[in-house]
C-alpha positions, 0 to 999 in steps of 0.5 A: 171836594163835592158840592154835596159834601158837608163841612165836616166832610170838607175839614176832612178832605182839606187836612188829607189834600197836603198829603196828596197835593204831589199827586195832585199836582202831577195829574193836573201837570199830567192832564194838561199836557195831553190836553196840550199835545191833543189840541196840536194833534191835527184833526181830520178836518185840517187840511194845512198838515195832512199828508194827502192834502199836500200829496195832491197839491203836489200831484196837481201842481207838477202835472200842471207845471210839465204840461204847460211847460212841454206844451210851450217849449218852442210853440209861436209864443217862445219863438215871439218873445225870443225876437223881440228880445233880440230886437230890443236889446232888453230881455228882462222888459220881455220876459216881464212882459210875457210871463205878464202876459202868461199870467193874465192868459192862465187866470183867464183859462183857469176862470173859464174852466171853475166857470165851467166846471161848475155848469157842466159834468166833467165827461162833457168837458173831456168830449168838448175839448176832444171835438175841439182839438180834433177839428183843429187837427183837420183844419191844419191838415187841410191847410197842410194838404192844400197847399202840397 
């Protein structure tokens, strides 16, 4: 019906809806179920179901993981813990302990680097860390050399 249609015109169209009320009904039935499939279509903007999103958690995630975890593999931190389990007969206290530890150093670095980040471009990041690793580099070596 039409809001400018006149009351003969509304008596005409209320005998003929019986008639079409089937066809009626499935196209509302219809309508609402693309209405319905579209509101569970993710959007662009959604990130919680988009494959990329997800995609690069992931990329980010295990490049994190196998670097920390290489990096840790037998440096001064596991040997540590490995004593002190050994000393105190209590393994799972020291591995509460460090993984604590492990945690609070990470937030510590991952605070440091969004702080960071968010003052400086990346490039300079990448040469900072650089310099850095290499003067650390020469300090060993020249420890290394003093006392041959």
């Amino acid at each position: 019906m039409t809001p400018a249609a006149s009351p003969e015109d509304q008596a005409i169209e209320t005998k003929a809806a019986p008639e079409n009320a089937g066809d009626d009904a499935s196209a509302e039935t219809s309508n609402a179920a693309i209405a319905h499939e579209s509101s569970a279509t993710p959007t662009a903007n959604d990130n919680s179901t988009d494959s990329t999103g997800l995609k690069g958690w992931w990329k980010v995630f295990a490049s994190t993981y196998v670097t920390i975890f290489l990096a840790e593999i037998g440096d001064k931190t596991q040997v540590t813990t490995l004593l002190m389990s050994a000393e105190s007969h209590k393994p799972w206290m020291v591995f509460a302990g460090a993984g604590t530890a492990l945690v609070c150093t990470s937030l510590l670095g991952v605070l440091l680097g969004r702080w960071l980040a968010t003052r400086l471009k990346p490039r300079t990041l990448e040469v900072g860390a650089g310099i850095t690793l290499l003067i650390i580099t020469i300090g060993l070596g020249w420890d290394i050399f003093q006392g041959l």
